[in-house]
C-alpha positions in Angstrom: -49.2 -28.5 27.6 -45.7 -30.4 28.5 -43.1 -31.7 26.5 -42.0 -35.4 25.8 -44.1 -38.4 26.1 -45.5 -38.4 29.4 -46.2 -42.1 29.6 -46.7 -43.5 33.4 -42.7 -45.0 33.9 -44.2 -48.5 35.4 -42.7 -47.7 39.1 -42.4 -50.7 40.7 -43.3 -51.4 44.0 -40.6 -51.1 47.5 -40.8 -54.0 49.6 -41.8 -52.7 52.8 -43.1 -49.4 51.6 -47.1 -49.0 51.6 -48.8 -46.4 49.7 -52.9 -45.0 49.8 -54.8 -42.5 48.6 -58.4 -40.8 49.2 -60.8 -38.1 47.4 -61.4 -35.5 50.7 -62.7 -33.0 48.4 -60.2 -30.3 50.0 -60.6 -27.8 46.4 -62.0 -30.2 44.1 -64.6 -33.2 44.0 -63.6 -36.6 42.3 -59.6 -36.4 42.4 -57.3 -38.2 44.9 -56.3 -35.1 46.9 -54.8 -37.4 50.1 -52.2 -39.4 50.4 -50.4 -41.6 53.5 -47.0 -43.5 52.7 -46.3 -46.2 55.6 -43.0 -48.4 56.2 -41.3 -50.8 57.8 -40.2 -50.2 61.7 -36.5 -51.1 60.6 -36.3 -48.3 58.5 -34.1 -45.0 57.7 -35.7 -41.8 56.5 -34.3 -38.7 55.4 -35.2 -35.2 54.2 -34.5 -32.1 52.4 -36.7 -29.1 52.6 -37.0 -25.6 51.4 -34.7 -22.2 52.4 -38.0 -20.4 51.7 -38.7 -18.4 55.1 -42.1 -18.4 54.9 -42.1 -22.7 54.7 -45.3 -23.9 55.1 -46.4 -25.4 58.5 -46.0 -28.6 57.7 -42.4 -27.6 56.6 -41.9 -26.8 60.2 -43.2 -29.8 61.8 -41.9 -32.4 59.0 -38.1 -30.9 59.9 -39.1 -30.8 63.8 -40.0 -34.6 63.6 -36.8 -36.1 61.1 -35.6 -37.6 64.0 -38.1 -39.0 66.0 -38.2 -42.4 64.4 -40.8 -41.8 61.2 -43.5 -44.1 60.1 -46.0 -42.0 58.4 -46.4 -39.5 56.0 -49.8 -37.6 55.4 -49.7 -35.2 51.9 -52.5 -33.3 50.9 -52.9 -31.2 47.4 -55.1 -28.3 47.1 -53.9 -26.6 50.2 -50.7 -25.3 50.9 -50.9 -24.7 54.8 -48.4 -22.1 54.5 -48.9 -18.0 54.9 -51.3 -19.6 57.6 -50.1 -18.7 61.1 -50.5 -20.6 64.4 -53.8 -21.9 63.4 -51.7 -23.1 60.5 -49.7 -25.0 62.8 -52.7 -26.1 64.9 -54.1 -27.6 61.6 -51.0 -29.5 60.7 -51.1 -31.0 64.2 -54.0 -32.0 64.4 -54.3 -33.9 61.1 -51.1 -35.7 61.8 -52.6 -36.8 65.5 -55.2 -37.6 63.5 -53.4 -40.3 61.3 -51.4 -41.3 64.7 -54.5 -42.1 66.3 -55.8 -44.3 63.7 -52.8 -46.1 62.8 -51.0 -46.3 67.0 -48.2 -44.7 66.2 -47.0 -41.5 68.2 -47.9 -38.1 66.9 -44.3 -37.0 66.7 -43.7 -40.3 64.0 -46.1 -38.4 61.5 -44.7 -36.2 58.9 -47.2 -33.9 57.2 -47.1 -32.4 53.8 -49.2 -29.4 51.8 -49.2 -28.6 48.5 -51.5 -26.1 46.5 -52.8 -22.2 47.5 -51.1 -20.3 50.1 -52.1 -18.1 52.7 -55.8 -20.1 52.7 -56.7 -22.0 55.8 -56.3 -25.8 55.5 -60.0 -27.7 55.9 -59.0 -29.6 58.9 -62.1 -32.0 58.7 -62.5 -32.2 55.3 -59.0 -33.9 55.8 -59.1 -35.6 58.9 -62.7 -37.7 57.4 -60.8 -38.9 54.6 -58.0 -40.6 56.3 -59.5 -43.8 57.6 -60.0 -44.6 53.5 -56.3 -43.8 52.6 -55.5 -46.0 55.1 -57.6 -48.6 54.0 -56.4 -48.1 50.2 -52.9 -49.0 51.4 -50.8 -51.2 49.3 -47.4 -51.0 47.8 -48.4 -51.1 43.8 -50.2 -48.0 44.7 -47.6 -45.5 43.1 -49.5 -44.2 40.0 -52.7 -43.1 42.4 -49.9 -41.5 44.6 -48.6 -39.8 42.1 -52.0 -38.5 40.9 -53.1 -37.8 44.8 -49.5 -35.0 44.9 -50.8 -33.0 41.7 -51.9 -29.5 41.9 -51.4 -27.7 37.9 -49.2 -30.8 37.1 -50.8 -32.0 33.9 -49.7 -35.8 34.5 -48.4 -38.1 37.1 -44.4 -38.4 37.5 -42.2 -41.8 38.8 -39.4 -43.0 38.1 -38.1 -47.0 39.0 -34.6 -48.7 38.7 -34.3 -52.3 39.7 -30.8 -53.7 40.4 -29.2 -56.8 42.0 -26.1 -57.6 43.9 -24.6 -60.8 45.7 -27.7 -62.7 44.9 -30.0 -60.0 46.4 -32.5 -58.2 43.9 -33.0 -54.1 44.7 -35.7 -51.8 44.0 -35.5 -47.4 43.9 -38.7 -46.0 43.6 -40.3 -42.3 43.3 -42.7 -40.1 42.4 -42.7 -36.5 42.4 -45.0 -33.2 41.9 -44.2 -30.1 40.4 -45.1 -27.8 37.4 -44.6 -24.4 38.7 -43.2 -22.2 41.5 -40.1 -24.2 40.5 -36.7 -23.3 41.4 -35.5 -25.3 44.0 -33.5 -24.0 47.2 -33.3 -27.9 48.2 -35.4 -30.0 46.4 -38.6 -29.9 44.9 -42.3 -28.7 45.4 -43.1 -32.6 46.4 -40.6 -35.9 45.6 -40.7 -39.2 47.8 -38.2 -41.8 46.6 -38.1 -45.3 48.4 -35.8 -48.0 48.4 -35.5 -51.1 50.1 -32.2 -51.4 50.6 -31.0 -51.0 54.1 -28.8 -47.8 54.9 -27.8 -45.8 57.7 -29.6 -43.0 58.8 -27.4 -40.3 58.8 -25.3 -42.0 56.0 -28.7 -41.4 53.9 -29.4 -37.8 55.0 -25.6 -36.9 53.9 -25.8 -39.2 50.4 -29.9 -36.6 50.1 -27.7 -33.8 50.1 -25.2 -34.8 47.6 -28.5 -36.0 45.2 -30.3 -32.8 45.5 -27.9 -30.7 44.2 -27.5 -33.0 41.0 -31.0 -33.1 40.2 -33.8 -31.8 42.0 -31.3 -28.3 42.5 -30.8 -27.8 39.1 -34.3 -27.3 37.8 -36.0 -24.1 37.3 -39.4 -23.5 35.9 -40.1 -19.3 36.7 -37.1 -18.6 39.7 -40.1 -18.6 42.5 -38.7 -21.4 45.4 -42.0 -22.9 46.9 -43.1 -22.6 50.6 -43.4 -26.2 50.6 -40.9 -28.0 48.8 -39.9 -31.3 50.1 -37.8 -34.3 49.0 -38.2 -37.0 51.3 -36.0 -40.5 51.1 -37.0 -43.6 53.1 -34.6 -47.0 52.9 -36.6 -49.9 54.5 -33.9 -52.4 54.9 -36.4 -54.7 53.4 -33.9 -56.7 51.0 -31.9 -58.0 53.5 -28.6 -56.4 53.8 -26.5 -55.6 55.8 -26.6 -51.5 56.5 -25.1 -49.4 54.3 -22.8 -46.7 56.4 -20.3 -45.2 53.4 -19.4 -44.9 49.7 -16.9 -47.6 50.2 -18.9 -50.6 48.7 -19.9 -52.1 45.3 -23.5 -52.2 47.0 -23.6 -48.2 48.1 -22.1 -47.2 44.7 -24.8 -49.3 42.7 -27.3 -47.8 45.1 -26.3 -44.5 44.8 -25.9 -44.4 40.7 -29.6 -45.9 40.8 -31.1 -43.2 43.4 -29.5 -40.3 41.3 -30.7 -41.4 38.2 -34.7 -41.6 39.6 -34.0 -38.4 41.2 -32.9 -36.6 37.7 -35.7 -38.7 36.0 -38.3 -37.2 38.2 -37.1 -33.6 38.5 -36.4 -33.2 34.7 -40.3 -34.8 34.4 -41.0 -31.4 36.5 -39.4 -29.8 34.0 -40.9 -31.4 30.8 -44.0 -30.5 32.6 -43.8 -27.1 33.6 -46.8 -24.9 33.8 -47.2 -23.8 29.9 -43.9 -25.8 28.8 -43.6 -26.3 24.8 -39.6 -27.1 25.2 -37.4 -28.9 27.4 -33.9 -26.7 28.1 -30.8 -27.8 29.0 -28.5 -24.7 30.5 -24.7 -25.9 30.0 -22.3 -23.8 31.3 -18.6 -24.8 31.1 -14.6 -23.8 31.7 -15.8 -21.9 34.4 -13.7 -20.2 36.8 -15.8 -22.0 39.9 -18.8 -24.2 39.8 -20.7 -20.9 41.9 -19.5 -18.9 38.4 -21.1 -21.8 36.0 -24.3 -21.8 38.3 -25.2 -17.9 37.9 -24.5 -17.9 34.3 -26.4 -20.6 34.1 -29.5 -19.3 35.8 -29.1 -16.4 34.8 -29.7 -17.1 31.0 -32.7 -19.8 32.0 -34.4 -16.6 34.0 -33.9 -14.2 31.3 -37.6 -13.7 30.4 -36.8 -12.5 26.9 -34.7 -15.8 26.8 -37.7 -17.8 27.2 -40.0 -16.0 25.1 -37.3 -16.1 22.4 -37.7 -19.9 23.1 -41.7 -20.4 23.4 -41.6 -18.3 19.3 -38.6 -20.5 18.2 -36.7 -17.3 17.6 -33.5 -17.8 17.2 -32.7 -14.7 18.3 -28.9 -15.4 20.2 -28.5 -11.8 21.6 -30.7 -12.5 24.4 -28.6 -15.3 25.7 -25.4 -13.2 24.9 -26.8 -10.6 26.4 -27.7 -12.7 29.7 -24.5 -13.9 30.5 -22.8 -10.8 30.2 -25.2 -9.7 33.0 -24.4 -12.5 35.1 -23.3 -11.7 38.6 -19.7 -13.2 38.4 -16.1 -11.8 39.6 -15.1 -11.8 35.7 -16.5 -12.1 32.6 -13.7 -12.1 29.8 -15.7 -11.3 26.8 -12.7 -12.7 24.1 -13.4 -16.0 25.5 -16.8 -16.6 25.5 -18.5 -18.6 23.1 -21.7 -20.0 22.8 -23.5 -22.9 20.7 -27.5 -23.9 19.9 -26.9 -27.5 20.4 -23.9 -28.1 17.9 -24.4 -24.5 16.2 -21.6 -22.1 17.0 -23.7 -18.8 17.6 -20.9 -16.8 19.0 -17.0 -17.6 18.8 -14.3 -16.1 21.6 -17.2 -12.8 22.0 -17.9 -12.6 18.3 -20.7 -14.2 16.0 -19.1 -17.6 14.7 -17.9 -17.9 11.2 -20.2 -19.8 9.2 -23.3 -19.3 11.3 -26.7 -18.6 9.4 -30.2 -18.2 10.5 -31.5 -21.1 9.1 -29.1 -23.5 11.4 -30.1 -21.2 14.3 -34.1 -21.7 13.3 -33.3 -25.6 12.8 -32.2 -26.2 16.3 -34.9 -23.2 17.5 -37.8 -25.3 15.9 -36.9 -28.9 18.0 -38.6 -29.4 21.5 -35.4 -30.4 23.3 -32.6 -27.6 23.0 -29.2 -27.4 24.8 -27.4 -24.0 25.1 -23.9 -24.6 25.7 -21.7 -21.7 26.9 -18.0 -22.3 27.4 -16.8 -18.8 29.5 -12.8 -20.0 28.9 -11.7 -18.9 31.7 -11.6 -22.3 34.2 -12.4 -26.1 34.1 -15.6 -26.1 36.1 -18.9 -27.1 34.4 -22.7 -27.4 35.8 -26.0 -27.8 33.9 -29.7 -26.7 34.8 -32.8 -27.8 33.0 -35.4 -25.2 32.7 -38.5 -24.3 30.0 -39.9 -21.3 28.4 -42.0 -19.1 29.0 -45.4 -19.5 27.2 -48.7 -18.1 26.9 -50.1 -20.9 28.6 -47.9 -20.2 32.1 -49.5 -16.9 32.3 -53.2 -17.7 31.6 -52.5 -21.2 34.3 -50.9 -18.7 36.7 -53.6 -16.0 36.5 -56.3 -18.3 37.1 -54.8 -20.5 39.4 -57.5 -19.3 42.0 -60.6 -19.5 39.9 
């Protein structure tokens, strides 16, 4: 179950950025479970990774080896590595020496990645066998089976693509990204690898990750459960032929930042449209906020409300949850005479009191559509911020209850 269309976006491919995948049979036979993403010497990578404490052991290493000139990255699905311990660690170690010996690269220059159960032990071999045919399925079209190889309960593959060009040169942004639940981001999300092939500075494109983040991939929540694992990663190959991007202060770096941002929102809204049990697509808007940290927990605070989202899964217009929500909200000051509150453009409540003219049937109108935007103005600032969420369905419970089986 998901919401929207769900058609494969066509990403196309990065010049300098090679992509394979491989059935190891790590929890289930016949599906790409493995995946290795290669580039270009000249290239910059960056990273974002979860505030969970118990991060997976790849989390560790991954972080550990940002700086150490990467050229590899190893995923696997159907494992999480993480709950795991020093033999954990061990088996994320040896799987990326594994990849390093078969493709001459130093150890340290292979970043590895885990998605799927935690606290099980990760099938070292079972891994390490099927690397020599990822690496032999490696080409740079090969997005859509990359995109399969990161699922765990995802229901389809998500990418995103933006092409652009400037002075003559043509630019490509590509991603993909995994994710259905266990989604609310502390950094990113559970899985997203973008690539470009414009060239920019290294710690130019770990700043410009952080910036991103926070406007997409940190304002999604599925359930309010951050991931051991979660892990955005960026890599710009240089491949086009420009000269390095170090600031903001370009035409180029403005273009290549509005394109990155937009795949980046693409692929963690399709997260969203495809959370675990999903039937809408929600858009939290919380504005005239006192501070953006005051639009933020009102915000998530009504998206978490569980009778909030079952309100939303029965198309109940039922508009004292969500009042009820933010008045919980854990801000300085809530003045009650100045909130107000709309279903898309239905006034449900007017400075703290039900709007004039509302009626149940308007409420069930916007209730009944698949894509819903509560607005909340709190009239007491100019700040504003917006989270995309889903709700809560039959469906999430029954995926999450036999998630092991």
């Amino acid at each position: 179950m998901a919401t929207g269309s769900g058609e494969w976006a066509a990403v196309k491919p990065v010049k300098g950025f090679r992509l394979g995948t491989a059935m190891a049979g790590i929890r289930k036979a016949g599906r790409r479970d493995l995946v290795v993403m290669n580039w270009d010497k000249r290239s910059s990578v960056a990273g974002v990774f979860t505030l969970n404490r118990f991060c997976a052991a790849p989390v560790h290493l991954s972080r550990e080896r940002l700086i150490d000139d990467p050229r590899y990255f190893l995923i696997n699905t159907g494992n999480a590595n993480a709950g795991t311990g020093a033999q954990g660690m061990a088996a994320a170690r040896k799987t990326s020496s594994e990849l390093a010996k078969l493709s001459g690269v130093d150890e340290l220059q292979v970043l590895p990645f885990s998605t799927g159960v935690i606290g099980e032990q990760l099938p070292v071999n079972t891994l390490c066998d099927a690397i020599p045919a990822a690496l032999s399925d490696m080409t740079e079209d090969n997005w859509f089976h990359a995109a399969e190889g990161i699922m765990t309960t995802d229901s389809r593959p998500k990418g995103s693509s933006r092409q652009f060009e400037h002075e003559g040169k043509a630019y490509t942004v590509s991603g993909i990204s995994k994710g259905a639940g266990m989604i609310k981001p502390n950094m990113g999300t559970m899985l997203a690898y973008i690539a470009t092939d414009a060239a920019v500075e290294q710690s130019f494109l770990q700043n410009l990750l952080l910036d991103i983040t926070n406007q997409s991939f940190n304002r999604i929540t599925i359930d309010g459960d951050t991931s051991t694992n979660d892990s955005f990663m960026v890599v710009a190959t240089g491949a086009a032929g420009n000269d390095a991007i170090t600031s903001r202060d370009s035409a180029l770096a403005e273009e290549l930042i509005r394109n990155l941002r937009e795949v980046a929102v693409e692929l963690a809204q399709a997260i969203v449209r495809d959370g675990e049990g999903a039937t809408k697509f929600v858009t939290v808007r919380v504005e005239d906020a006192a501070s953006h940290q005051d639009a933020l927990e009102v915000a998530y605070t009504v998206a978490h409300s569980p009778l909030v989202k079952t309100a939303l899964f029965a198309s109940d217009p039922n508009w004292g949850r969500i009042l009820a929500a933010v008045g919980r909200a854990d801000i300085p000051e809530l003045l009650i005479d100045c909130v107000s509150i709309w279903l898309c453009d239905t006034a449900i409540v007017d400075c703290g009191q039900p709007a004039v003219g509302y009626t149940e049937e308007a409420g069930q109108q916007v209730m009944n559509q698949e894509e819903i935007l509560i607005r909340i103005s709190l009239g007491a600032g100019s700040c504003s911020e917006e989270i995309w969420t889903t709700d809560l369905s039959h469906e999430y419970v029954k995926i999450n209850a036999e998630y092991r089986t």
